[in-house]
LUMVEXGU-168277 format. One record per residue (C-alpha): y, z, x. Coordinates in steps of 0.25 Angstrom, whole numbers, padded with zeros to 4 digits, always signed. Layout:
! LUMVEXGU-168277
YZX...
//
This chain:
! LUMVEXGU-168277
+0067-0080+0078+0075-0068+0079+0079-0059+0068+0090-0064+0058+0104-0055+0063+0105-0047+0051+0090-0043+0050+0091-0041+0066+0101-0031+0064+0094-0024+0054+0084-0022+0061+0091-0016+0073+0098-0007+0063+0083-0002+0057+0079+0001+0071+0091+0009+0075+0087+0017+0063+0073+0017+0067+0074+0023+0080+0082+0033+0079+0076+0045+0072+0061+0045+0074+0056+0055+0083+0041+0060+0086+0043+0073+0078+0046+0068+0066+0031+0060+0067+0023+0069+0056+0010+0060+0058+0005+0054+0072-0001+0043+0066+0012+0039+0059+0028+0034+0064+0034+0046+0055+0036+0045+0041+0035+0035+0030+0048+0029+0027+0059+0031+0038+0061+0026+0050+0048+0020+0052+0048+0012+0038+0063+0007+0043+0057+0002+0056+0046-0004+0049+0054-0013+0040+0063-0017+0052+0052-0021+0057+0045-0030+0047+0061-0034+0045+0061-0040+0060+0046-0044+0058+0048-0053+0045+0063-0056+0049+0067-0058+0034+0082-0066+0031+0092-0054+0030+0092-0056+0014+0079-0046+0013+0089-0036+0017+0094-0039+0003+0080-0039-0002+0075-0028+0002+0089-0019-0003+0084-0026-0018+0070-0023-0018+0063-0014-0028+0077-0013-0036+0082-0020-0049+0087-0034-0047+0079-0034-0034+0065-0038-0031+0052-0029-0031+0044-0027-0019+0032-0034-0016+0024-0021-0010+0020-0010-0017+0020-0005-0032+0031+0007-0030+0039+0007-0041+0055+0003-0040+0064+0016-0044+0075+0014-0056+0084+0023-0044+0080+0015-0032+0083+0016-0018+0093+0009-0010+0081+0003-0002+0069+0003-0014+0060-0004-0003+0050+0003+0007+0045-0002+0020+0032-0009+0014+0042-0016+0004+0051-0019+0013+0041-0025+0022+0035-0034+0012+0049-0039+0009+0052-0041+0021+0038-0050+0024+0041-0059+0009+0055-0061+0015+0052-0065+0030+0057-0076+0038+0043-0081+0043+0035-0093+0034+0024-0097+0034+0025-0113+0032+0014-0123+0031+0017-0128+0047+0011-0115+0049-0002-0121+0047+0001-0132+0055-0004-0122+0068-0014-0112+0060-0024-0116+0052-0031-0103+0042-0042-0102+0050-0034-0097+0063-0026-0088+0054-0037-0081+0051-0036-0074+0065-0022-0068+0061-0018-0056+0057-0013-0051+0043-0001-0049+0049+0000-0062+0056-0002-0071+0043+0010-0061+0037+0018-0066+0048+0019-0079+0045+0027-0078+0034+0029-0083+0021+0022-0095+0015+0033-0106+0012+0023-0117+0004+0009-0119-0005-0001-0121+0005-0016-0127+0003-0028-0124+0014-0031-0140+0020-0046-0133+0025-0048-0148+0034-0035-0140+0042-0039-0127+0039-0024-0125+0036-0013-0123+0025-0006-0136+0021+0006-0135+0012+0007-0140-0003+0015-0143-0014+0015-0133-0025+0012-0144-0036-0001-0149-0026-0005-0133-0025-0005-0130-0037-0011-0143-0043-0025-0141-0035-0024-0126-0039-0024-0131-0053-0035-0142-0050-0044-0131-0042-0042-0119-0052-0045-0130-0066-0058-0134-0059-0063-0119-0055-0072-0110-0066-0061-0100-0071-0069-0089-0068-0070-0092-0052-0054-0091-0052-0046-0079-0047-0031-0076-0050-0028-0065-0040-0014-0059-0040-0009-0048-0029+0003-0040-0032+0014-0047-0029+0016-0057-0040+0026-0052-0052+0023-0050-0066+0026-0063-0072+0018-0069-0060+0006-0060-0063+0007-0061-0076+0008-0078-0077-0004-0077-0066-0013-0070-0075-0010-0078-0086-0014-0091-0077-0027-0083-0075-0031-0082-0090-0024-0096-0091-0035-0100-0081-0046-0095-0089-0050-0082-0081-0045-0066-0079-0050-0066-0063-0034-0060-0060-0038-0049-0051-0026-0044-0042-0023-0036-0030-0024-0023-0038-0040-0024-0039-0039-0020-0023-0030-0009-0025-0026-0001-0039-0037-0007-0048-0044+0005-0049-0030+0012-0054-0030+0000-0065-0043+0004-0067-0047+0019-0065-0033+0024-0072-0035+0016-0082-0048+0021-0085-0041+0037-0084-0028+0036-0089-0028+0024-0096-0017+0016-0086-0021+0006-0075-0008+0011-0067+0000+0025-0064+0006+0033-0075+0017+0037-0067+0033+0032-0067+0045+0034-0057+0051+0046-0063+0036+0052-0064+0039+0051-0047+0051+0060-0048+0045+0070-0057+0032+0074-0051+0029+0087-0044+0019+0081-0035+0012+0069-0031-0003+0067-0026-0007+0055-0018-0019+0049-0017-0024+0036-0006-0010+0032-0006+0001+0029+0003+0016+0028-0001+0020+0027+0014+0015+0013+0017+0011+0006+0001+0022+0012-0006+0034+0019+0002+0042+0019-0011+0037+0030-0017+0039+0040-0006+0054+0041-0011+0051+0048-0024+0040+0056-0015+0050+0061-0004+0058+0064-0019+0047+0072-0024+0046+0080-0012+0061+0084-0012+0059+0089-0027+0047+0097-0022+0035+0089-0028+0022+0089-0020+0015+0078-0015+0000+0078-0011-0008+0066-0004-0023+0063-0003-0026+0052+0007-0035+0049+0018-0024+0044+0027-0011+0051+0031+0000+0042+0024+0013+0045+0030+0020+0040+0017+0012+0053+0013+0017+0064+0023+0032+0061+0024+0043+0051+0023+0058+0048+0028+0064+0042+0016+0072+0029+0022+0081+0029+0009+0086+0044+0015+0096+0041+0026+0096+0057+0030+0081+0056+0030+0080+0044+0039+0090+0047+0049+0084+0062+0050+0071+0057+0049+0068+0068+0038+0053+0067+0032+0049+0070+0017+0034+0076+0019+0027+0069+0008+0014+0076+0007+0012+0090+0004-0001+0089+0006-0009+0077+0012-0023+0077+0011-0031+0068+0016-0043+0064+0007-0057+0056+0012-0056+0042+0009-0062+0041-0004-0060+0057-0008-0051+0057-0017-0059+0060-0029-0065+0073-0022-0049+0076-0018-0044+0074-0032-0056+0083-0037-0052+0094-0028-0039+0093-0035-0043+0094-0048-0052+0106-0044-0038+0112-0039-0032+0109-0054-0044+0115-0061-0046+0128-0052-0030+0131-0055-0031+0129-0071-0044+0137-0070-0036+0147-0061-0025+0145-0071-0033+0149-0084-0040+0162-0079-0025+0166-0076-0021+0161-0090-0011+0154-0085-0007+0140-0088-0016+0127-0086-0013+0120-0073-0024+0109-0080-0016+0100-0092-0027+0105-0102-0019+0101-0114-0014+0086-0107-0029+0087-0103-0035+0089-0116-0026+0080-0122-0024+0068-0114-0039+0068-0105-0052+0067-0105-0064+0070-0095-0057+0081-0091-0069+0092-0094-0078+0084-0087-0069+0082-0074-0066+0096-0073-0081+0100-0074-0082+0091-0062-0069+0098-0055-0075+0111-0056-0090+0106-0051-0085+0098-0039-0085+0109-0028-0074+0110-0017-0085+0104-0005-0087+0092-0012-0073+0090-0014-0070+0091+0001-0081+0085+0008-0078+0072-0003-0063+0074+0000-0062+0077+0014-0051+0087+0009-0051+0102+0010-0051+0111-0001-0040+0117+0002-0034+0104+0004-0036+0099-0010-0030+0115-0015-0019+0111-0008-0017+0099-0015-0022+0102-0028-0012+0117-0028-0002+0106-0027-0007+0097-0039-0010+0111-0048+0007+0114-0046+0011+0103-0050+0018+0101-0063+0018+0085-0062+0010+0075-0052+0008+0061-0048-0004+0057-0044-0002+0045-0032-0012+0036-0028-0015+0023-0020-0028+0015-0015-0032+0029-0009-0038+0031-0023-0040+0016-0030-0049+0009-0016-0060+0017-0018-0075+0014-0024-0071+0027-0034-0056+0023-0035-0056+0025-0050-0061+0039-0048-0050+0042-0038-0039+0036-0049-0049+0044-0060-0048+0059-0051-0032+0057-0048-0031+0056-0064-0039+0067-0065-0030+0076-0056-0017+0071-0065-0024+0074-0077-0026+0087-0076-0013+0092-0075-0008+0081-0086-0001+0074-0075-0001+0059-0081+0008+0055-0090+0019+0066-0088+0033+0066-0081+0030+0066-0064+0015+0063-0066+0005+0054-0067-0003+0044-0058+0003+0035-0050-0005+0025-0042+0003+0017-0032+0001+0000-0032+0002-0007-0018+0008-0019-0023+0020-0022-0031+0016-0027-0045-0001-0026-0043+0000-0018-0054+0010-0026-0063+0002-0039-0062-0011-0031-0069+0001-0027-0079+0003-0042-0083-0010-0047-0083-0017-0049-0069-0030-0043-0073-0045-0047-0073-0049-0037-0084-0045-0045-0098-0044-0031-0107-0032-0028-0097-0024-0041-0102-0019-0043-0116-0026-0058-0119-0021-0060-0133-0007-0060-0127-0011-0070-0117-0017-0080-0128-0006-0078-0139+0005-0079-0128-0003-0093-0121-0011-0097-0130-0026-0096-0122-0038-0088-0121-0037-0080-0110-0051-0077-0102-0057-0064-0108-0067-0062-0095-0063-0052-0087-0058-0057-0073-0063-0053-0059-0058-0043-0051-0056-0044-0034-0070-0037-0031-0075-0048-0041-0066-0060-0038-0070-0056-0023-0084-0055-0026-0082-0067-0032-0078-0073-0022-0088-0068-0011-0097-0076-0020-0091-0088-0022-0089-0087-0038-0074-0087-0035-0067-0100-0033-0054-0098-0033-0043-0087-0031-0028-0089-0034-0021-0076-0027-0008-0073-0033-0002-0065-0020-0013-0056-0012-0021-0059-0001-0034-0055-0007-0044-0060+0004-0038-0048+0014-0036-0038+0003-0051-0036-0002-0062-0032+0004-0073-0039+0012-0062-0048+0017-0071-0056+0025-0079-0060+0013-0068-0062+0006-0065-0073+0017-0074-0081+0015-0076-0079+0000-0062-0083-0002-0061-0098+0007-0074-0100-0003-0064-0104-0015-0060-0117-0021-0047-0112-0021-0036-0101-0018-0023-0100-0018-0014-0090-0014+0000-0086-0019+0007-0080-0006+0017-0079+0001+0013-0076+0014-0002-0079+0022-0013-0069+0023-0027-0070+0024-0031-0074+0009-0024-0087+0014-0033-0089+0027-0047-0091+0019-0043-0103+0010-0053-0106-0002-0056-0122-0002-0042-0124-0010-0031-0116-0005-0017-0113-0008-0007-0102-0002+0004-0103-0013+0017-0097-0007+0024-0087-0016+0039-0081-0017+0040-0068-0012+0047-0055-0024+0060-0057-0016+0064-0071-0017+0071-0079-0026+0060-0085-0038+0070-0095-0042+0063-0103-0054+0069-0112-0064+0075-0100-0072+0081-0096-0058+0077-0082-0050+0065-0076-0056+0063-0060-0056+0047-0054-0057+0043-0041-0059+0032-0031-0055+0028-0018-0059+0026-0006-0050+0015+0006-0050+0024+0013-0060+0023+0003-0071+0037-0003-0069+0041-0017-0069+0053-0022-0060+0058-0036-0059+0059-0042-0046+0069-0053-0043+0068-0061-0028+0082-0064-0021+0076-0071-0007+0075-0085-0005+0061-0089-0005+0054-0091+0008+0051-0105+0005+0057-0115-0004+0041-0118-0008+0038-0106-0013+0034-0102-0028+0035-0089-0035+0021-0084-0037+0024-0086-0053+0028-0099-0049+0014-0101-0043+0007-0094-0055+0012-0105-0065+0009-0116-0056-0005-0114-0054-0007-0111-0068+0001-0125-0075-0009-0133-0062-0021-0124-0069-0020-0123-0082-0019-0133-0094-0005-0133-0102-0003-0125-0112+0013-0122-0117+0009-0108-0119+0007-0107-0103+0024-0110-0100+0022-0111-0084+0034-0116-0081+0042-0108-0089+0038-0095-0086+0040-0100-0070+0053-0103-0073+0057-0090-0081+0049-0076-0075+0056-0070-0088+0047-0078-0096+0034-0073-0092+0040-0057-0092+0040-0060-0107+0027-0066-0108+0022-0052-0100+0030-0044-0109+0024-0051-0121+0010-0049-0115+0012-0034-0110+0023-0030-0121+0021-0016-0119+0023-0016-0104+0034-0027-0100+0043-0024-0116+0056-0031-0110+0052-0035-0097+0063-0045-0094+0072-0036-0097+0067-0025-0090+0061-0031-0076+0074-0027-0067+0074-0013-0074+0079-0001-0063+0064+0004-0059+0057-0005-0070+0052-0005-0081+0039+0004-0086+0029-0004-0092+0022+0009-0096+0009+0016-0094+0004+0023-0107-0003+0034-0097+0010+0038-0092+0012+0044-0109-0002+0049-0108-0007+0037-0116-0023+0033-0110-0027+0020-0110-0040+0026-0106-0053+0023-0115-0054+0036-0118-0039+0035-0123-0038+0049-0113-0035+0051-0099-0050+0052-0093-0053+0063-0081-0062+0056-0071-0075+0065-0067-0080+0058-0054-0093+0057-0049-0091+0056-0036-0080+0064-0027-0079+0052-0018-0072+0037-0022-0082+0031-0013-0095+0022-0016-0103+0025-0002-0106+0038+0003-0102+0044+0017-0111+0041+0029-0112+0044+0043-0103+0034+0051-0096+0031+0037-0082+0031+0035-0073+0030+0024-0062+0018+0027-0049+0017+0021-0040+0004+0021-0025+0007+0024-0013-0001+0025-0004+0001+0036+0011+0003+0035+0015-0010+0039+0006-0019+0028+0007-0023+0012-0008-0024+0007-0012-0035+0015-0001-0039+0021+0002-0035+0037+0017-0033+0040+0013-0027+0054+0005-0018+0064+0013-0005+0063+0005+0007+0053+0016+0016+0056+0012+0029+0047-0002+0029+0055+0003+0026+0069-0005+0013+0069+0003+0000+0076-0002-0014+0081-0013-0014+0074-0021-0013+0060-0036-0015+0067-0040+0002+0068-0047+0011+0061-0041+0024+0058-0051+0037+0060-0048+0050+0059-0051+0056+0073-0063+0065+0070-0068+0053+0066-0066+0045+0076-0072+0056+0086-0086+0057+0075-0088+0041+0076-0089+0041+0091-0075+0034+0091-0062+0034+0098-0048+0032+0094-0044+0016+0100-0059+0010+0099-0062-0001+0092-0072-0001+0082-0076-0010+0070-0077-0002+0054-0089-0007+0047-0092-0009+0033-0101+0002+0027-0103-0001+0014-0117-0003+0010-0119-0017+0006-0123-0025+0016-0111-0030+0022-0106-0028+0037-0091-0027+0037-0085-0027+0049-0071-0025+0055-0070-0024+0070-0061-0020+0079-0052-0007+0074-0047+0002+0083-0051+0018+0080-0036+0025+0075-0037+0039+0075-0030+0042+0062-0029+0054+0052-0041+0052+0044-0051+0061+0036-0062+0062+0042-0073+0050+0038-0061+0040+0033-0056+0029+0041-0045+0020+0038-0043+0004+0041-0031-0006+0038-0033-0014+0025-0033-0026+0023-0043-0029+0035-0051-0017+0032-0058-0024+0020-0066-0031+0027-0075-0019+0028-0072-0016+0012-0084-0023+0003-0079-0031-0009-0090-0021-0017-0084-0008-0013-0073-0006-0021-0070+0003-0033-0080+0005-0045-0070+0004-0057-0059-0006-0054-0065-0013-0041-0055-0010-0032-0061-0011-0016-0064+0004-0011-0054+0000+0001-0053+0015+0005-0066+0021+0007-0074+0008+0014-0086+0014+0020-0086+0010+0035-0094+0013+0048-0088+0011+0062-0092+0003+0072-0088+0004+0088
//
């Protein structure tokens, strides 16, 4: 079918653009097309634009998202500025508009010539392609195929499956893309049901920022807000990349860098979002091809180093205030924020001074003078942000990191102050709202004597299960069923083969999407695939269009309205799916108004705002606020939350975040997404910022490496499992990519590098998988 005229011409217009200016000198990295942003991010979108071949009405879209009155995007957790753009969207959000909005469908007469067991051969992009789901679908196992349903026959033998099933073998899973008012109605059907087992997407990613800052600082999210971005006088990044998960924020970055702030990076991987960037809003950057460098200084850490980096920092802060007081000159350590607001801190610095310089660089990786360089540039800095991403949080010791990054703030008071703070940056739009209204497995987080006077039950008091757990669980055949609310958990955790099997072991699951993936392809003995509304279309219910709102990695709530007509006239809103599974589950009871709150979203914003008074005061009133509305975050006033009722310095005791020790033939692997992926989502075969196209099956060795394991750049090798527990994990078939790496770190595309990941190795203190340090060998 050829391309709609409009969208054709559009896209010949994009190309003109795209070949005109780009020319090999302006290439700062070989590994990479250019810069983030630009031309190549233009020619990337016209691509996906010709690829998903949308109506011409996701023009329209696409020019209201991330505004007031417009819908919020379904990528990452970026935060929507008050003073927005004329184009708020980058090329990951455009991309995952332009997939929800595509022309292809996916109808039940596909099944009529594939049955899941062939699928199982096809690629993650491949199930991507087929487009969006149109009806409720249930697995016929005696045709190894999807047969469609009605909703009323779906959701009745849910009902029957769930009322017959111990509650406790039940999980209630829940990715990021479901609003508030779905999240929050979710968890309720949850605690209706009788259980807390509501883990979410979160657990794989940021739970050891709800967890290991809440533990310091007394906040399980960043303490920082816009205009804290506009203020600072430098930014230090650590295991994040702005370039490919959250293009956004390189705006106010180019924008820092024109006012003279400093920006300094810590990462394994050279991330070209990180070194410079052609600002596509900036028709005089564009047409001249005029880079921002990023980066003042880029440093590239071992893949678990981070602690030892960040300790060399603090050595760098506490020589200059030593340096400082034999001078008599004034502290460059906060003493009096310190002594006022802190504790631990004796302990810590005892620990700074006794850590010598070798330790710090063979754990590292980094030079001395490396981290000088850096650390000079922390020490003249009046106010700084600290960044982070799953670079710090995926790691056996992730809560150190998150501890030692607080440290580094901490001791020049720079929490809770105009232009600083710590702001770690979420993945997914509205992972972290949805722990804000209620999906949670840890009861002391949920405020149950609201629930009961509000519904008028005994909500569980047992803790729920987390994903290690409910996966464990599962592995053991203790799980019975798993209703997935968005996600595609099967591909996303770690030992994906196990995970297989375990999971076509259920009674039941049923999963809320809208498009296939591989979740879908290893049905349980009852199987539903319940086919959802995209953010952007129209939720037309009996009170006429609904709105939902999300919360971004600031704390800000945004409403979100949906303007496209739905890709199928059978599709449901995933609140609409959330109330019909819970009236076909659960007895009657007039305090539980199903239908009502489906009817009326505005409904259930006042039953979050009584619930959570403090954080949602006004919500109806407030959702389509310029930027949002903050919820909040007493660290940001230099409240803690903490036990302690203090921020805490963390003395580690270890200068490594890993659980194995180095060994000969033993490397550190690193999972990545490409620039042309959503989590586990494939939108295509083109990583442009490392120069890798066609493919995702290599593994990326720096070249000293590749020279020391008897190697050559182009063989194909397999990357084995090294963790010690018995397990052979395999995955065969990569092809050796030379690729700026430190020296004994190797890098692999997530999601299909799990496989190698053991369900056991994962963080100590919030459980989340150690996704980048996995201890492999390699294999010719």
């Amino acid at each position: 079918m050829p391309p709609i005229p409009a969208v054709s011409g559009f896209l010949r217009f994009l190309d003109k653009l795209v070949r005109g200016p780009i020319v090999a000198d302006q290439i700062p990295n070989p590994e990479s097309e250019g810069p983030a942003g630009g031309w190549g991010s233009v020619k990337s979108i016209a691509h996906m634009f010709g690829d998903a071949r949308p109506s011409p009405a996701v023009l329209d879209t696409l020019a209201h998202q991330n505004k007031p009155g417009g819908f919020q995007c379904v990528s990452c957790a970026w935060p929507k500025p008050v003073n927005y753009h004329p184009f708020e969207f980058c090329e990951n959000g455009a991309k995952a508009t332009l997939s929800d909005l595509t022309s292809a469908r996916c109808t039940p007469a596909f099944w009529d010539t594939h049955t899941v067991s062939d699928l199982r051969d096809w690629k993650d992009y491949d199930l991507e392609k087929t487009g969006r789901l149109t009806e409720p679908m249930r697995y016929d196992a005696a045709t190894d195929r999807y047969v469609a349903v009605t909703w009323e026959e779906a959701f009745a033998d849910i009902g029957k499956t769930l009322r017959a099933l111990p509650r406790d073998d039940v999980v209630f899973y829940s990715s990021g893309h479901a609003g508030l008012e779905a999240a929050y109605l979710y968890a309720l059907l949850a605690r209706a049901y009788g259980n807390n087992n509501l883990p979410q997407s979160s657990n794989m990613c940021h739970e050891t920022t709800s967890v290991g800052l809440n533990k310091v600082i007394g906040s399980p999210v960043g303490t920082i807000i816009w205009e804290d971005l506009e203020k600072a006088d430098a930014f230090f990044f650590f295991g994040q990349n702005p370039g490919s998960n959250s293009p956004r924020f390189l705006h106010p970055l180019q924008e820092a860098k024109k006012r003279g702030a400093r920006i300094v990076t810590f990462n394994p991987v050279v991330e070209q979002g990180l070194v410079s960037f052609v600002n596509p809003q900036n028709p005089m950057d564009m047409l001249t091809g005029h880079e921002t460098q990023i980066s003042d200084e880029y440093l590239q850490v071992r893949a678990g180093g981070d602690i030892a980096a960040i300790l060399g920092l603090c050595k760098v802060v506490v020589e200059a205030d030593d340096t400082a007081l034999a001078h008599g000159i004034g502290r460059v350590i906060d003493i009096e924020f310190i002594a006022e607001h802190t504790t631990g801190f004796d302990q810590f610095i005892a620990c700074v001074r006794e850590t010598p310089w070798s330790n710090i660089e063979r754990e590292s990786g980094l030079t001395e003078q490396a981290i000088r360089r850096a650390g000079d540039i922390y020490v003249g800095a009046e106010r700084v942000i600290g960044v982070y991403g799953m670079g710090l949080t995926q790691h056996s010791q992730g809560a150190i990191n998150v501890g030692l990054l607080v440290n580094l703030l901490l001791l020049r008071g720079n929490i809770g102050r105009e232009g600083a703070g710590c702001c770690p940056v979420r993945g997914h739009s509205n992972v972290q709202g949805q722990r804000t209204v209620g999906i949670a497995e840890k009861t002391k987080l949920i405020p149950m004597d609201k629930l009961k006077q509000l519904f008028d039950f005994d909500p569980p008091v047992k803790d729920g299960t987390t994903i290690v757990d409910a996966v464990k669980g599962l592995m053991a055949g203790k799980i019975k069923a798993f209703i997935s609310l968005g996600g595609n958990l099967v591909r996303a955790v770690p030992d994906q083969k196990e995970m297989e099997r375990a999971w076509a072991t259920q009674d039941l699951t049923v999963m809320v999407s809208t498009k296939l993936n591989r979740s879908h392809l290893f049905p349980g003995k009852q199987a539903y695939i319940l086919p959802c509304l995209s953010r952007a279309e129209l939720d037309i219910q009996a009170t006429g269009n609904q709105a939902v709102s999300v919360e971004d990695s600031f704390s800000h709530i945004s409403g979100s309205i949906g303007k496209r007509r739905p890709a199928s006239k059978h599709l449901k809103s995933e609140l609409a799916i959330v109330t019909g599974i819970a009236k076909a589950v659960l007895d009657p009871n007039p305090r539980l108004k199903w239908d009502e709150w489906m009817a009326d979203y505005s409904l259930v914003r006042e039953l979050i705002e009584f619930t959570y008074p403090e954080d949602f005061k006004d919500y109806n009133a407030r959702m389509f606020q310029p930027g949002g509305f903050y919820r909040g975050n007493d660290a940001h006033n230099r409240v803690w939350n903490t036990q302690e009722k203090k921020a805490v310095f963390t003395t580690p005791a270890q200068l490594n975040a890993l659980s194995f020790k180095d060994a000969a033939g033993r490397f550190r692997l690193s999972t990545l997404r490409s620039n042309d992926q959503f989590n586990t989502t494939i939108y295509g075969y083109s990583d442009r910022f490392r120069g890798i196209e066609g493919t995702r099956d290599v593994v990326m060795m720096c070249e000293e490496d590749i020279a020391a394991s008897g190697l050559h750049a182009g063989q194909t090798v397999a990357l084995v499992s090294d963790f010690e527990d018995g397990v052979r994990r395999t995955m065969p078939g990569l092809t050796v990519t030379a690729h700026n790496l430190p020296r004994g770190t190797i890098a692999a595309y997530y999601p299909e590098a799990n496989v190698l990941n053991s369900i056991d190795h994962h963080d100590e203190l919030s459980k989340t998988p150690a996704s980048k340090a996995i201890p492999v060998r390699i294999e010719a």
